[in-house]
N, C-alpha and C positions, 0 to 999 in steps of 0.2 A: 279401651274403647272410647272413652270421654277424651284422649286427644284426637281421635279422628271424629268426632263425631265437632270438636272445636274446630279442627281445620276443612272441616266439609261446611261448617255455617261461615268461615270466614270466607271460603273460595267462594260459597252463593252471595256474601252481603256484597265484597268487589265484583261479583261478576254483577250483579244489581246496580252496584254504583258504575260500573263501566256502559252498563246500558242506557241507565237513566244520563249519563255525562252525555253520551253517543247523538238520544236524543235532543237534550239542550242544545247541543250543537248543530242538530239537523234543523230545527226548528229556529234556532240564531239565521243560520244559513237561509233559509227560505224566507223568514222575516228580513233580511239584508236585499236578496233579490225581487221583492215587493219593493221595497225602499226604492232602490234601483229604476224599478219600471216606472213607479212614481215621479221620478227624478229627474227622466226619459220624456215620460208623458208635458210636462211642466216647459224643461228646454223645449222641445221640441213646439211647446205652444208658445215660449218667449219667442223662438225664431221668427214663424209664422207672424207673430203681432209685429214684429218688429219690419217683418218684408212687407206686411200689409200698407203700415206705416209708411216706409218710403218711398211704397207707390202711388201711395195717396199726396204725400206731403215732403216730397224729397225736392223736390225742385222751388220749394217754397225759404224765405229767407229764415227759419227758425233756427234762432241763436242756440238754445238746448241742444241741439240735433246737428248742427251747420257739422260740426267735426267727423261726426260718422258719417252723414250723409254724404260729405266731400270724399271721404276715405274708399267709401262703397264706390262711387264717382271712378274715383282713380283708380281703383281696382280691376274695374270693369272696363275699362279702359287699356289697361294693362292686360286683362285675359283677352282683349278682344287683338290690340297688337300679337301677342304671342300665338293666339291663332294662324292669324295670316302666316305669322312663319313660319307654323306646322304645314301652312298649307302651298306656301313657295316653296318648303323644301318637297312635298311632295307631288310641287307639280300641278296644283290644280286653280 
């Protein structure tokens, strides 16, 4: 009786440490997807400052900036050409 009564606590200690693992990981996992949103939240408010930015001061001579702000320039420039030709080919 004393080997099944050893191999009935060792199947409950793993089956414990499998649960408690389970959890470490559920709770890694959701502390990663907070991180995440955090992450999310941040870019997505560098975007916003930075489009604020060169609509306040894109046209202005600032040396810092002159590189992105040309690049945005050209960009826009270039989606705006490639419209048109969405819109020759389709005729309108």
């Amino acid at each position: 009786m004393d080997l099944f009564e050893k191999i009935g606590d060792t199947i409950t200690t793993k089956g414990q440490e499998a649960v408690d693992k389970a959890k470490e990981i559920a709770e890694i996992a959701n502390l990663r997807s907070q991180i995440a949103t955090c992450e999310e939240v941040i870019k997505k408010n560098y975007l916003e400052i930075g489009k604020l930015y060169y609509e306040l001061y894109g046209d202005m001579e600032e040396e810092t900036f002159a590189k992105q702000c040309g690049a945005i320039k050209n960009a826009r420039h270039g989606v705006d050409e490639l419209q048109q030709k969405i819109n020759d080919i389709k005729g309108l």
